[in-house]
C-alpha positions as CSV (number, residue, x, y, z in Angstrom):
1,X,0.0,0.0,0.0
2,X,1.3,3.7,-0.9
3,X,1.3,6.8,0.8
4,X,-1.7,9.2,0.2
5,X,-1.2,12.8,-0.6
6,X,-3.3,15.7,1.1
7,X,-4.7,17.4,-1.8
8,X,-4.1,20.9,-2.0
9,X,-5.5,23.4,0.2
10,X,-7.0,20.3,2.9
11,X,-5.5,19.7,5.8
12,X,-6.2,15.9,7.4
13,X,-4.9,16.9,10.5
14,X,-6.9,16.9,13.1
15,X,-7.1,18.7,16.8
16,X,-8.8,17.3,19.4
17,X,-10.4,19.9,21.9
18,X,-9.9,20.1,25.3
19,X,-11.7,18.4,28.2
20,X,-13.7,20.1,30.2
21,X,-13.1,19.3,34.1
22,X,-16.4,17.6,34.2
23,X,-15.4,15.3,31.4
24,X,-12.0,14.9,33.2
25,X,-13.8,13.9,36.3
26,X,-16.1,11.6,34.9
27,X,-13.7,9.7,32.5
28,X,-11.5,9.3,35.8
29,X,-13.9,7.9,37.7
30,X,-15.1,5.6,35.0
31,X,-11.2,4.2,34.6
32,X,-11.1,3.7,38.4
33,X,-14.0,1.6,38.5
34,X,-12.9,-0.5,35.3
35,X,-9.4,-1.2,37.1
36,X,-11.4,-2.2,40.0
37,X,-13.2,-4.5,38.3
38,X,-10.5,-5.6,36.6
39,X,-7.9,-6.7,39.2
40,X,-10.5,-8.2,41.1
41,X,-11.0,-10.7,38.7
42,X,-7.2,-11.1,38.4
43,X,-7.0,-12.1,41.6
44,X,-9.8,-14.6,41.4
45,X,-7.8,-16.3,38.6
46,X,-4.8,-16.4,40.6
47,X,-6.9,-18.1,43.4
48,X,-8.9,-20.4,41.4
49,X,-5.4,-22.1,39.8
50,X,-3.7,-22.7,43.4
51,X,-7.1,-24.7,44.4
52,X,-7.1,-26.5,41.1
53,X,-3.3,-27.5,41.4
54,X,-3.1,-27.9,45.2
């Protein structure tokens, strides 16, 4: 596969904006709760495979 050329006088380039502190506090508190979630079921796995091979 090539590259692909901007045409002339377009610019692909794109800038996100800012978040606002609401959307900062709410995607932080989303990403705690997934982490949460997530290591909990980590540590399930890691219990569930010392029973099995005990």
């Amino acid at each position: 596969m090539g590259l692909i050329r901007e045409p002339k006088n377009i610019d692909f380039t794109v800038k996100s904006k800012p978040w606002t502190e609401e959307e900062l506090f709410d995607f932080r508190k989303l990403m705690n709760e997934l982490k949460a979630k997530n290591a909990s079921k980590k540590i399930r796995k890691k219990t569930i495979k010392k029973k099995i091979s005990a």
